[in-house]
Backbone bond lengths (Angstrom), bond angles and torsions (degrees), N, CA, C in turn:
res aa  C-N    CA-C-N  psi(-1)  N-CA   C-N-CA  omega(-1)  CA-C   N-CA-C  phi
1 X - - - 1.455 - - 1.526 108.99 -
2 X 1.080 114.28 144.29 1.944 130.91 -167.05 1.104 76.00 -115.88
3 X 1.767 130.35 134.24 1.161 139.14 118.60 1.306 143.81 -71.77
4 X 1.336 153.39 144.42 1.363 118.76 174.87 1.433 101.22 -125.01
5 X 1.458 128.71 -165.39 1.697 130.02 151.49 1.526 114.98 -166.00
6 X 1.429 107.71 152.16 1.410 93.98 -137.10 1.763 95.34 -159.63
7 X 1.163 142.17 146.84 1.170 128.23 140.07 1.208 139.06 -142.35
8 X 1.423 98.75 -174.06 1.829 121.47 -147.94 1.283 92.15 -109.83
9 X 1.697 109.85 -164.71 1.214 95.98 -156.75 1.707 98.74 -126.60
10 X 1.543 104.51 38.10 1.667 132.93 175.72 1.821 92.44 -131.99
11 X 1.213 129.29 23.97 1.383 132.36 169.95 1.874 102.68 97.10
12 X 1.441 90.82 -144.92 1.475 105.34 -174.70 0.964 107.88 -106.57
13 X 1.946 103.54 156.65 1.457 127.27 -177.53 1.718 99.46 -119.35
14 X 1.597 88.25 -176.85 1.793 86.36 168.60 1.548 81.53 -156.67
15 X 1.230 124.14 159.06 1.872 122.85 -171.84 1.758 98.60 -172.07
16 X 0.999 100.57 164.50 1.391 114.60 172.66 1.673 113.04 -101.48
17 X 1.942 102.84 137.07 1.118 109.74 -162.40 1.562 100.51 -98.41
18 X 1.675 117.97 147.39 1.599 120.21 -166.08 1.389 86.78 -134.19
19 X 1.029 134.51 114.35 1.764 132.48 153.60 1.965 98.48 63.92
20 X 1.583 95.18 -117.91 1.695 96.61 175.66 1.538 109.91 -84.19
21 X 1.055 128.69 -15.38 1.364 130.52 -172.45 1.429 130.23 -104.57
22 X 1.452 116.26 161.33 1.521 118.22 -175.37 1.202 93.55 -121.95
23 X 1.475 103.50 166.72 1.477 125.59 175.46 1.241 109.12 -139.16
24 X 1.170 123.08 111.23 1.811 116.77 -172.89 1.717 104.05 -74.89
25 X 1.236 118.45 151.91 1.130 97.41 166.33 2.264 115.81 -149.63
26 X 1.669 80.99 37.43 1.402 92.57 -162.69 1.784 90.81 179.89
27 X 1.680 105.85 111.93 1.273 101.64 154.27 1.919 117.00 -120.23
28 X 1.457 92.96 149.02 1.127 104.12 -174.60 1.256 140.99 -84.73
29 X 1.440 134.30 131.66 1.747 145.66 -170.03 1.614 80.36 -42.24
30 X 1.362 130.30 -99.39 1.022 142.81 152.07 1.239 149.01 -131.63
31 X 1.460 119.02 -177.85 1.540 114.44 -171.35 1.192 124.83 -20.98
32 X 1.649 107.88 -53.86 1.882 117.37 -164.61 1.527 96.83 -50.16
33 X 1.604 131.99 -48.47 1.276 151.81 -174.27 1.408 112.09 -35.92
34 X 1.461 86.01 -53.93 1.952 103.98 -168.63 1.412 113.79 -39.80
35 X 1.903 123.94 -67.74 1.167 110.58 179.44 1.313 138.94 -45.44
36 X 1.822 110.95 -25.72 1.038 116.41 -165.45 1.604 103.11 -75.21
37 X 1.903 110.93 -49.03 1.296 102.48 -166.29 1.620 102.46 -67.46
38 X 1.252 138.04 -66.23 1.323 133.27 170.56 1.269 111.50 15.24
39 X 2.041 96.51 -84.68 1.582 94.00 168.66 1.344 132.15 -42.46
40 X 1.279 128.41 -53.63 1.186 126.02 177.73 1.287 124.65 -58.77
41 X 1.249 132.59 -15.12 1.315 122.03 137.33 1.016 161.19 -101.17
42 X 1.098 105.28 5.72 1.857 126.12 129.47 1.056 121.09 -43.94
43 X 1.100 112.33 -38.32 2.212 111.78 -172.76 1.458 78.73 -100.36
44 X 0.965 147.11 -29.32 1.932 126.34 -179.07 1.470 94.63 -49.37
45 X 1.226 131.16 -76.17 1.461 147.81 -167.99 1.426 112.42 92.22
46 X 1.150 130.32 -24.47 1.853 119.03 160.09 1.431 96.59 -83.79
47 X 1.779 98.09 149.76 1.490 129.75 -174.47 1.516 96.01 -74.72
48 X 1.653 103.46 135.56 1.416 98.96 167.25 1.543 138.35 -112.17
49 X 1.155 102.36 174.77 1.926 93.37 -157.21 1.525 92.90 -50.89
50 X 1.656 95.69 -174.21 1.384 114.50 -170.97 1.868 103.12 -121.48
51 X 1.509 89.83 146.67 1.121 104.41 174.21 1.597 131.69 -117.16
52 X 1.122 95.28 14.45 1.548 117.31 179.52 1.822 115.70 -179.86
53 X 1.364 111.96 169.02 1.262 100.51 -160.45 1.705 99.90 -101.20
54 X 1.511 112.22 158.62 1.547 105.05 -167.57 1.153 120.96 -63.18
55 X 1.435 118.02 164.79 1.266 124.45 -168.16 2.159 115.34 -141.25
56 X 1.277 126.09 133.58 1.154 99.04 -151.78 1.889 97.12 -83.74
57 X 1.305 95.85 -173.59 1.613 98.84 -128.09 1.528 77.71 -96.93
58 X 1.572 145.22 12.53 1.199 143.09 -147.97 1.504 96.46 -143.93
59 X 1.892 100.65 13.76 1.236 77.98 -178.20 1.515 79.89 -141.33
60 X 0.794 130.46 60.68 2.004 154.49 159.94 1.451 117.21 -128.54
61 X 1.226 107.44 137.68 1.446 111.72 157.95 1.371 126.62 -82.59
62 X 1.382 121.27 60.65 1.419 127.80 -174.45 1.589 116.09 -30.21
63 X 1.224 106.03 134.90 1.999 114.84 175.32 1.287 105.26 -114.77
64 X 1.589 123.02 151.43 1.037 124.27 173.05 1.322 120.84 -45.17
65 X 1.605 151.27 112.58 1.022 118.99 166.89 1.457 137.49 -67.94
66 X 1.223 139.61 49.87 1.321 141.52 159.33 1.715 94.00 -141.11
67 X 0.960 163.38 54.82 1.388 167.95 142.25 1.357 112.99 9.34
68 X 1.398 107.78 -63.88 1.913 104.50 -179.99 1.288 101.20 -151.67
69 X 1.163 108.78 79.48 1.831 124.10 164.11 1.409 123.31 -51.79
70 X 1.163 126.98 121.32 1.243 114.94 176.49 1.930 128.80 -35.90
71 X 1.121 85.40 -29.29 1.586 96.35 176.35 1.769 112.41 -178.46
72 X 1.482 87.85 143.85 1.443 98.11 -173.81 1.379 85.55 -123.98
73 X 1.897 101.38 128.59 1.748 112.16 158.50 1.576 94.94 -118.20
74 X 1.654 84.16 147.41 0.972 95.64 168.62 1.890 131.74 -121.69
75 X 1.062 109.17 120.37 1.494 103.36 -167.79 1.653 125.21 -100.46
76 X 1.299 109.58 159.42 1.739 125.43 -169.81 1.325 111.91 -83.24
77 X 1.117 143.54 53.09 1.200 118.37 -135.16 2.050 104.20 -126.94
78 X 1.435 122.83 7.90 1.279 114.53 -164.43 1.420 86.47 -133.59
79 X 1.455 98.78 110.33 1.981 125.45 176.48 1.480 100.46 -28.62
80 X 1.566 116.76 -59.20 1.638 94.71 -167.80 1.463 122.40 -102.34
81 X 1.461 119.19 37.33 0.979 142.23 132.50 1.309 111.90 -33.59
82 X 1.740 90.21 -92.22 1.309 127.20 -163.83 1.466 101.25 -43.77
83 X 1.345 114.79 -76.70 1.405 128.99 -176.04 1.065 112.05 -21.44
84 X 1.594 125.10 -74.06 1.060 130.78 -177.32 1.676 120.40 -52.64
85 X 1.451 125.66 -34.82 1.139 124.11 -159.76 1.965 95.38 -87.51
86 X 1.866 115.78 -27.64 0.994 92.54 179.43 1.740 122.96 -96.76
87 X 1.554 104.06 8.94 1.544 105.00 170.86 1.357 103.13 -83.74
88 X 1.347 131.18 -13.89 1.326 124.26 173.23 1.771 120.96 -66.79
89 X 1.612 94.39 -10.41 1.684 95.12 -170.67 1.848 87.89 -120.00
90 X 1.229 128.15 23.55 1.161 155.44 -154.35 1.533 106.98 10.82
91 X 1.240 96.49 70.61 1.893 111.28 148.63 1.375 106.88 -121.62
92 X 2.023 83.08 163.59 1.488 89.33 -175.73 1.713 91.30 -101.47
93 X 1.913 99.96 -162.80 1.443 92.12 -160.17 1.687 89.74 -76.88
94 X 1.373 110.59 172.41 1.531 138.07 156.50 1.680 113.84 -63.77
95 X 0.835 124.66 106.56 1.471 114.63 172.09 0.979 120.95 -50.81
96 X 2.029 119.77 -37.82 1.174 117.78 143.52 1.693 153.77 3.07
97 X 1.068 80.02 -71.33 1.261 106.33 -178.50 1.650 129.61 -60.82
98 X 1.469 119.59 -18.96 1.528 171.21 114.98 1.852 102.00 -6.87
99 X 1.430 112.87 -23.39 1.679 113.52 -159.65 1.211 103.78 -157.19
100 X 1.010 117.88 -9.61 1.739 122.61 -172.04 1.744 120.14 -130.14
101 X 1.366 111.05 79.45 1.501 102.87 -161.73 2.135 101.47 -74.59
102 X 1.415 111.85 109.35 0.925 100.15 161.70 1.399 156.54 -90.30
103 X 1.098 150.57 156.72 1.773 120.48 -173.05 1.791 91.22 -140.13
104 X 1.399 100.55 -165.84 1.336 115.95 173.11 1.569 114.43 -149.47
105 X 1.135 119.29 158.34 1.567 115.65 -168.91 1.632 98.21 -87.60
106 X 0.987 124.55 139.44 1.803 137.48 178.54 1.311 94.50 -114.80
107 X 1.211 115.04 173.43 1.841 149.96 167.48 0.847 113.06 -43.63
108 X 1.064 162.76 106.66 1.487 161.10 138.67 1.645 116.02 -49.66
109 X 1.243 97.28 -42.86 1.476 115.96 169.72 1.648 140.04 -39.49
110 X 1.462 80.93 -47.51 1.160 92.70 -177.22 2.101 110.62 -117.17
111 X 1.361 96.95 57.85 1.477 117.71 -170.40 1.756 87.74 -76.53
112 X 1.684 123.79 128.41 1.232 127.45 146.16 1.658 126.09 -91.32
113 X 1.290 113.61 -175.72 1.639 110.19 171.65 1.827 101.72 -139.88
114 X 1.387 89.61 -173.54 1.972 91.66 179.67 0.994 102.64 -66.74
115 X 1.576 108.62 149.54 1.086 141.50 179.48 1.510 122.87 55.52
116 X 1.554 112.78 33.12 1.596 94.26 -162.50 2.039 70.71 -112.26
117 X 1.382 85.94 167.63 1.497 111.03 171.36 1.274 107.88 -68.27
118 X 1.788 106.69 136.39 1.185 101.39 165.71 1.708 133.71 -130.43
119 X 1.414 124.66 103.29 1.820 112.26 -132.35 1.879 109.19 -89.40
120 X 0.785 95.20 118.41 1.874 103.83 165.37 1.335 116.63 -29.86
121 X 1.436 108.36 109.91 1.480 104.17 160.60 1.393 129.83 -34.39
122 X 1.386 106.17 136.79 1.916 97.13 -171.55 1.362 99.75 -47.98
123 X 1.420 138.04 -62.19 1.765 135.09 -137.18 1.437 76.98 -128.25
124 X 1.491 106.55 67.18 1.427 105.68 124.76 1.775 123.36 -161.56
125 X 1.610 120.74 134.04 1.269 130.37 -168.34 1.816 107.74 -93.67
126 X 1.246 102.58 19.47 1.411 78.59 -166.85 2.059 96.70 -159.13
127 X 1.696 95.94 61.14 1.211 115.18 -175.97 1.982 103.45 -84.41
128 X 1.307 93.15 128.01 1.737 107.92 164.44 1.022 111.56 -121.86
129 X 1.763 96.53 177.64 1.223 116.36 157.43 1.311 123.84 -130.50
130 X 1.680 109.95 159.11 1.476 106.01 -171.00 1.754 114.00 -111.18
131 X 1.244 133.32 136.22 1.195 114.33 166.29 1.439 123.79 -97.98
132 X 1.950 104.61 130.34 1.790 89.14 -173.48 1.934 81.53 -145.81
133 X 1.272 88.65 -174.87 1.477 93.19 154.07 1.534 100.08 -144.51
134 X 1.512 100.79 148.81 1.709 110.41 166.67 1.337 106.61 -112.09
135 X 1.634 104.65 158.07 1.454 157.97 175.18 1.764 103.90 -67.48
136 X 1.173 125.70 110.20 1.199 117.80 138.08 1.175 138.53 -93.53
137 X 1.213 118.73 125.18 1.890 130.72 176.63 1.352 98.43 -65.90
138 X 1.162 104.07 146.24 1.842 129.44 175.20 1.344 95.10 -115.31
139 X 1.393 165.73 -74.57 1.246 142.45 -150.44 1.853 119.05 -121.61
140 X 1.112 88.68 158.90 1.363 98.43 169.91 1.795 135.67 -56.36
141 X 1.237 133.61 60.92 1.534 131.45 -165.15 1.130 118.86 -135.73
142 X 1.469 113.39 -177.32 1.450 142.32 -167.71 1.404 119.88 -138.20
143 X 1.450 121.96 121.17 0.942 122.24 149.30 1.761 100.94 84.50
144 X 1.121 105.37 50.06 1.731 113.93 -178.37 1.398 101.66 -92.35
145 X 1.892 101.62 145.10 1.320 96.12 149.11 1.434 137.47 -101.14
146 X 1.068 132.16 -168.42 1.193 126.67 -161.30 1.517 100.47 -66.79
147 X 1.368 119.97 -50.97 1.691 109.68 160.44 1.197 134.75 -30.43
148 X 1.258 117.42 -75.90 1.736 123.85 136.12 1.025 116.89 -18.53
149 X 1.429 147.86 -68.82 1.242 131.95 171.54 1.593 142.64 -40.71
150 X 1.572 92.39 -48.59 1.183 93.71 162.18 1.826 137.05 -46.47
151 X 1.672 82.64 -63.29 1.709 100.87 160.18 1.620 112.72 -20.38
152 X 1.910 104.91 -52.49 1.909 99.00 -154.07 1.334 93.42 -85.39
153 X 1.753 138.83 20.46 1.070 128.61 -167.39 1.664 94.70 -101.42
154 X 1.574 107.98 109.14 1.723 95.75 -178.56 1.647 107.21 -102.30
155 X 1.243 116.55 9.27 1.386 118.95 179.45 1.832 137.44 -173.88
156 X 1.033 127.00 160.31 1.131 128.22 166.32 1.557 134.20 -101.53
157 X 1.180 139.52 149.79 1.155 131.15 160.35 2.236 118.74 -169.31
158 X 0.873 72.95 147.07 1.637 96.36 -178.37 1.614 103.97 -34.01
159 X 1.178 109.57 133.65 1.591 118.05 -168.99 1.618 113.85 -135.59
160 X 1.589 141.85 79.05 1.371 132.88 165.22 1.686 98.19 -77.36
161 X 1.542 90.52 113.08 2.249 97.17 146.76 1.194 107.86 -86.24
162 X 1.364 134.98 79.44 1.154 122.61 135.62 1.494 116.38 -21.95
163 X 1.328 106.62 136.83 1.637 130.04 -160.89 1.489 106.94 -159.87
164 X 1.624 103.00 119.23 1.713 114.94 170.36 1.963 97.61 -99.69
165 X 1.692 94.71 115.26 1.750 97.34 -172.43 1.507 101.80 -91.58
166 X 0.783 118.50 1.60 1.749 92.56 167.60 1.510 103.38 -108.64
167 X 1.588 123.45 -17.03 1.552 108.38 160.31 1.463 121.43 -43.67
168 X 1.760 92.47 -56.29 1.523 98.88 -172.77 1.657 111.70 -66.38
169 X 1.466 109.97 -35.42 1.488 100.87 -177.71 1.929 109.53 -39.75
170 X 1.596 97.02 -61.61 1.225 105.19 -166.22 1.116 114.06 -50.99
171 X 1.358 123.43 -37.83 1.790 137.46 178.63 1.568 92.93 -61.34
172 X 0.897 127.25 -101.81 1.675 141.37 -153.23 1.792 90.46 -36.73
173 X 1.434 142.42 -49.88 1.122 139.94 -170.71 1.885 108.22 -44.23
174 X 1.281 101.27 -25.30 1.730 117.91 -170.23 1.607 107.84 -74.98
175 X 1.833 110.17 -40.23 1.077 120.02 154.13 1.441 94.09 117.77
176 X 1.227 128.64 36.68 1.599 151.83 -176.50 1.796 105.94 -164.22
177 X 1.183 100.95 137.42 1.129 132.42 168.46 1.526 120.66 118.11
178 X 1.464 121.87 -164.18 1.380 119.45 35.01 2.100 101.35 -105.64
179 X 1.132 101.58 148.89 1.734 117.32 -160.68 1.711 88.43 -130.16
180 X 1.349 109.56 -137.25 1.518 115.78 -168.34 1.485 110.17 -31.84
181 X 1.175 141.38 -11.40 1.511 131.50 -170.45 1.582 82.48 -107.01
182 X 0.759 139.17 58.16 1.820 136.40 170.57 1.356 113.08 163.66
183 X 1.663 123.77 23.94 1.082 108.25 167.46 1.191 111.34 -124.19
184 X 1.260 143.07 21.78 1.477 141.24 -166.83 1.633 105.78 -100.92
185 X 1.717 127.74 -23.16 1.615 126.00 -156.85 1.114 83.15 -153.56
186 X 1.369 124.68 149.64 1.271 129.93 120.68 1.419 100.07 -157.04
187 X 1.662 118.14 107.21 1.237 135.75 145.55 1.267 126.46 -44.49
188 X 1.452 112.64 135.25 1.544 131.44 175.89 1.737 104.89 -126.83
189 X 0.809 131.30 -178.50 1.834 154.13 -157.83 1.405 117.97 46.25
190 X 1.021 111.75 173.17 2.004 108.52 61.82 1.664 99.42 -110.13
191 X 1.273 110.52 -36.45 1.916 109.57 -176.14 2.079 101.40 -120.52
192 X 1.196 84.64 168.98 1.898 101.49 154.55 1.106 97.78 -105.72
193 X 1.052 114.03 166.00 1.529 140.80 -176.26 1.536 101.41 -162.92
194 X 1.287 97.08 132.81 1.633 115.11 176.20 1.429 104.54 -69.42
195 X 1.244 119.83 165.36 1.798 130.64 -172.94 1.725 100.98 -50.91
196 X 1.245 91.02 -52.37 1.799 100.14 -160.38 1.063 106.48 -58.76
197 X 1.594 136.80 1.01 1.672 149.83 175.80 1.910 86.43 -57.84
198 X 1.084 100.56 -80.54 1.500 135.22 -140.65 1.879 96.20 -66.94
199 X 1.107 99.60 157.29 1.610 104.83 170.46 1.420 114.94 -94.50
200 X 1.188 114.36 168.18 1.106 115.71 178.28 1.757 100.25 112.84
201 X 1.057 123.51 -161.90 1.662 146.47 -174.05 2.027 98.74 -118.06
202 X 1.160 107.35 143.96 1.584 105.47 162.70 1.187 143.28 -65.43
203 X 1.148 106.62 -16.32 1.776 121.51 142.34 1.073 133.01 -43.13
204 X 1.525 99.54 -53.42 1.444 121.23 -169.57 1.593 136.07 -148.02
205 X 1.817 103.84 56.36 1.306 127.41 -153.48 1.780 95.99 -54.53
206 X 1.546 99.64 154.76 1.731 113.28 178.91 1.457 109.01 -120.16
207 X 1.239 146.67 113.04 1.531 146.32 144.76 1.075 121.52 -124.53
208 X 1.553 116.71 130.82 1.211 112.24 170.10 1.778 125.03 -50.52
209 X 0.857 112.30 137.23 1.414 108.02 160.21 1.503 114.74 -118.55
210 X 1.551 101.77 157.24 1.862 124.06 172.63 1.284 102.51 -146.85
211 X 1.708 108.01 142.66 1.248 133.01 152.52 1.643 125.87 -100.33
212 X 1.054 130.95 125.38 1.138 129.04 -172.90 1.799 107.77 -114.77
213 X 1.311 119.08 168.41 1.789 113.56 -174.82 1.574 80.12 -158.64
214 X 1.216 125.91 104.14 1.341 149.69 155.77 1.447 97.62 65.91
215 X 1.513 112.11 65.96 1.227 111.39 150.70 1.662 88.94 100.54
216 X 1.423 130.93 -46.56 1.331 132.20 -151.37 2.107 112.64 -91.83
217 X 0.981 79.91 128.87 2.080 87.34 174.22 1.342 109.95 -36.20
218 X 1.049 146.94 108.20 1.510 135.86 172.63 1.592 100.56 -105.54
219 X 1.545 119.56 -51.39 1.334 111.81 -162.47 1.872 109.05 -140.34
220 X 1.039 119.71 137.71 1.362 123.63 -179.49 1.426 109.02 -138.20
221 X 1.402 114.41 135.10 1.591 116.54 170.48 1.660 84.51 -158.50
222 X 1.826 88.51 -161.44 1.527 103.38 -164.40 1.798 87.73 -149.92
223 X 1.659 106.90 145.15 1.316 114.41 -178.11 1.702 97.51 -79.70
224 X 0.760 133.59 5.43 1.609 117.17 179.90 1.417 103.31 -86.36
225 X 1.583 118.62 -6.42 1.732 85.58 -168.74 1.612 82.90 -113.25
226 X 1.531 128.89 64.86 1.069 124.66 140.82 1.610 122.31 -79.30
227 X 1.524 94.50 151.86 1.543 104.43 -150.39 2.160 93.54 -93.01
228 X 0.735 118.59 -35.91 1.603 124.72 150.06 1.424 138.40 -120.35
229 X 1.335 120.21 113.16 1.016 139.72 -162.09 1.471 119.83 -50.89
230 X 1.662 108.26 152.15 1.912 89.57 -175.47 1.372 121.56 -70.85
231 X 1.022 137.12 -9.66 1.427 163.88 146.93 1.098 102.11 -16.17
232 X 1.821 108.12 -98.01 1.534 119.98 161.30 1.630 129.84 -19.54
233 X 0.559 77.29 -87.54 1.877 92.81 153.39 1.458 115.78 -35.32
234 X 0.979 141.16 -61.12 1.667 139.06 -164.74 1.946 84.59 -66.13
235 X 1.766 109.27 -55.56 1.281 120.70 -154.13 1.619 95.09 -52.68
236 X 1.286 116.15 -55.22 1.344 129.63 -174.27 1.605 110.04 -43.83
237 X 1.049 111.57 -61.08 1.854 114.55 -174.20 1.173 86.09 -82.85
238 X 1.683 139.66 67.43 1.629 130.17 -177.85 1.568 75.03 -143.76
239 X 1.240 123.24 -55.34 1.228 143.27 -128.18 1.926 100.25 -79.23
240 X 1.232 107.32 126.77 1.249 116.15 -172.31 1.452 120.60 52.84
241 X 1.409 110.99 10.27 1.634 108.63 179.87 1.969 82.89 -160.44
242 X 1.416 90.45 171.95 1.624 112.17 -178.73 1.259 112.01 -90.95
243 X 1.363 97.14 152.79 1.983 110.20 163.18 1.330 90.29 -104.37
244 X 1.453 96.11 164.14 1.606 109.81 167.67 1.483 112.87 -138.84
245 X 1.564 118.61 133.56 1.732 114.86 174.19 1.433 96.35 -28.95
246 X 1.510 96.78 139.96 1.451 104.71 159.02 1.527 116.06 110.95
247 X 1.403 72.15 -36.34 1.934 89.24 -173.06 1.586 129.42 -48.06
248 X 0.909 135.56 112.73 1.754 117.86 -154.11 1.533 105.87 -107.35
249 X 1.161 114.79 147.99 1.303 103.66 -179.14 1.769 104.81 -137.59
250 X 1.330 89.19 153.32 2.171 91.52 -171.71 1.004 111.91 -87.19
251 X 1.520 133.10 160.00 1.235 151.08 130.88 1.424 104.56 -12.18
252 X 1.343 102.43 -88.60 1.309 141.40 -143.95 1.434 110.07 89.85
253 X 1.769 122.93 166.46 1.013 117.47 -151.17 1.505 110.43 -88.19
254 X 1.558 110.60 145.39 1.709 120.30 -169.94 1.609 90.71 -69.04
255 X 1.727 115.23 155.17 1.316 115.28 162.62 1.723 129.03 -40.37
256 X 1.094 110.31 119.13 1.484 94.45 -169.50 1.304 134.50 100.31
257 X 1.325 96.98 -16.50 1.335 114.19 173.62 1.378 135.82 -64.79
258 X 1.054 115.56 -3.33 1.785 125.22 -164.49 2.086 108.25 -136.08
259 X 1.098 95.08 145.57 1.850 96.43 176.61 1.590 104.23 -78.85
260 X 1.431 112.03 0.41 1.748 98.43 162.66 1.577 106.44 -94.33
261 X 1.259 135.28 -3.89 1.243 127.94 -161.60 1.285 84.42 -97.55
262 X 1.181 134.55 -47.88 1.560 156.40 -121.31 1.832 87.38 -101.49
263 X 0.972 119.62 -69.65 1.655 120.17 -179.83 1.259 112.31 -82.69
264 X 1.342 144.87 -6.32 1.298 141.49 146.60 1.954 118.07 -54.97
265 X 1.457 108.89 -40.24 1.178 147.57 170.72 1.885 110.47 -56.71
266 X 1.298 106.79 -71.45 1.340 125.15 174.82 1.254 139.92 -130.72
267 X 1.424 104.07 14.42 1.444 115.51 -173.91 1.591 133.33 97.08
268 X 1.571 107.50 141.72 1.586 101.24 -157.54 1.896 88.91 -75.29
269 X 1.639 125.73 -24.23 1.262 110.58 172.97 1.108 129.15 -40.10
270 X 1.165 118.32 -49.12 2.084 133.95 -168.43 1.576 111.18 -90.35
271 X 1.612 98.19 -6.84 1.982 89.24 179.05 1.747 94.14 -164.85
272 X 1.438 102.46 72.24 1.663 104.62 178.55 1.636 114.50 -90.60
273 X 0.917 100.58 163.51 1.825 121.23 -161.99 1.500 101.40 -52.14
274 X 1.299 131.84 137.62 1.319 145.71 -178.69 1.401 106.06 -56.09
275 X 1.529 123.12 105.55 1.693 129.98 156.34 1.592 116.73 -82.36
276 X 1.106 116.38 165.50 1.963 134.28 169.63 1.791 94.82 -49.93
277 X 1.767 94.99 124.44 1.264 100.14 -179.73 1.212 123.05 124.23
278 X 1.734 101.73 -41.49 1.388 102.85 -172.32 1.462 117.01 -88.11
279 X 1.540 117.40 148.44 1.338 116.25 -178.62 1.272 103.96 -109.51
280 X 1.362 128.07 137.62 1.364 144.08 -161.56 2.040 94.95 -114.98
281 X 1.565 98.95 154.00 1.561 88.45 177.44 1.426 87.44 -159.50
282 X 1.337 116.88 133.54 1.493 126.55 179.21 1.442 99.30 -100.91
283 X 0.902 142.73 134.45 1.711 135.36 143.95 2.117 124.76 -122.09
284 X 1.467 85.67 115.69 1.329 67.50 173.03 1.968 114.72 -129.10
285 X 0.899 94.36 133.84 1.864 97.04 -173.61 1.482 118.21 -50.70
286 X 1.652 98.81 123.88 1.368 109.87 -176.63 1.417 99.69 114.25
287 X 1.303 134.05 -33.38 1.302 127.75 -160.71 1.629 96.79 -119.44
288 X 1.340 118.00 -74.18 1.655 115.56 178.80 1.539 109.42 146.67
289 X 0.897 109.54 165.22 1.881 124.69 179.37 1.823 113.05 -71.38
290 X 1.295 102.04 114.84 1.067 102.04 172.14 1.799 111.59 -116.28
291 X 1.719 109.78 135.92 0.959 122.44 -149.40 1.586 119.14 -113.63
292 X 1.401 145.55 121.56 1.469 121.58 176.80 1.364 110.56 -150.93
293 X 1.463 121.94 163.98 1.292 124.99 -148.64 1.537 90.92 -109.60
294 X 1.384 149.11 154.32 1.467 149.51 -172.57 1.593 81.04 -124.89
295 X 1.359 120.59 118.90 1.637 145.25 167.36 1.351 115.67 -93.72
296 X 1.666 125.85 158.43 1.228 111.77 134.11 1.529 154.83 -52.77
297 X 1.569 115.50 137.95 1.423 86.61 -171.18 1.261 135.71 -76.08
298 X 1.502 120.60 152.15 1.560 133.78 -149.42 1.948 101.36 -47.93
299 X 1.313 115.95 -23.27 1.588 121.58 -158.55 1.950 97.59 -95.87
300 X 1.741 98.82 -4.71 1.676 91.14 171.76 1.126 122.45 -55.94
């Protein structure tokens, strides 16, 4: 099941997505509401009735569906990611890293959806994007295992971290973060989609993914060759502390996925840092294209 959410001009809906079209089938008191029901019908898993008749899908203003999650982690988790980003600061890998899936807590705050603008930190020249997809949690717990985890996973959806890299360079050099270079964006949609969207096994879902930067291929991988599973991961940030519905959790970025991997690789000439103008487009199969506009920043 594809979910979407979206609104009209009596607020927001949430409906099920069919080919080009939606079907609302639940409108909402309000926003705060939205994440919760979303989730909850995703973890229902039968489609629910309709409350109006469809409408094509190009003719909504789609919203992120998870809006303000209690918390978004985000995790490291695909080898040539990693690899690559830490021979660029010339280390080799961590053996670590092999047993220990780590993440960091991001913004919740500042959650976007398709197509909305997204503006550059004033003092920073060297804005990307990342391609991942995140995990949504369906219930409230502690201390899951990876079985369990899986279970509270009621969905998928399209994930850009926008990332300012010389903020974060400078931050992480201190030996904390990353903070201001990762808290201004982070896009989610265009829909959730329950597990059974996606290929792969529920352990260990498979979609291709692509990034595009004005129309052009920049980055392609596939979620199967993550190096810890979402499972692991949900179980892990379970462990001695709670998840909460809603809660989203990252990929982290597929190999290739980012304009630091990309110009470390081949040069900042052939794949330079995202300026005002550019439209960024994630797509990954099974879930859908998620879309955003790179603005000036708000302090121009």
């Amino acid at each position: 099941m594809k979910l979407a959410r979206w609104r009209d001009g009596d607020g927001e809906l949430v409906g099920v997505v069919a080919g080009d079209s939606v079907v609302a089938c639940l409108r909402l008191a309000d926003a705060a509401a939205g994440d919760a029901a979303i989730v909850e019908l995703a973890g229902r898993g039968t489609t629910p009735s309709p409350i109006a008749a469809p409408v094509a899908l190009s003719d909504v203003a789609l919203l992120a569906p998870i809006r303000r999650p209690p918390a978004i982690r985000d995790f490291y988790a695909f080898e040539e990611h990693v690899r690559t980003a830490r021979a660029g600061r010339g280390l080799d890998m961590d053996p670590d890293w092999y047993t220990l899936p780590v993440f960091y807590f991001s913004n919740p705050h500042t959650v976007v959806g398709p197509d909305a603008d997204v503006a550059m930190p004033a003092d920073t020249c060297e804005l990307d994007y990342e391609l991942e997809v995140a995990a949504v949690v369906g219930v409230d717990a502690a201390d899951l295992s990876p079985a369990q985890a899986c279970d509270a996973i009621v969905g998928y959806t399209v994930f850009n971290d926008f990332s300012a890299r010389d903020l974060q360079r400078r931050e992480m050099r201190l030996g904390l973060g990353p903070a201001k270079g990762k808290d201004f964006a982070s896009a989610l949609g265009p829909f959730l989609v329950t597990p059974d969207e996606l290929d792969g096994t529920p352990q260990r879902p498979a979609a291709a993914m692509v990034a595009r930067v004005n129309g052009v291929e920049w980055s392609r991988g596939d979620l199967a060759d993550l190096h810890h599973p979402f499972p692991e991961r949900v179980a892990y940030a379970s462990r001695d502390a709670r998840v909460r519905a809603s809660d989203v959790i990252g990929s982290g970025t597929v190999g290739s996925g980012c304009i630091l991997e990309l110009s470390l690789r081949f040069g900042p000439e052939r794949y330079p840092y995202l300026r005002p103008g550019d439209i960024v487009e994630l797509e990954v199969a099974g879930i859908g294209t998620l879309r955003n506009r790179i603005v000036t920043p708000r302090s121009a």
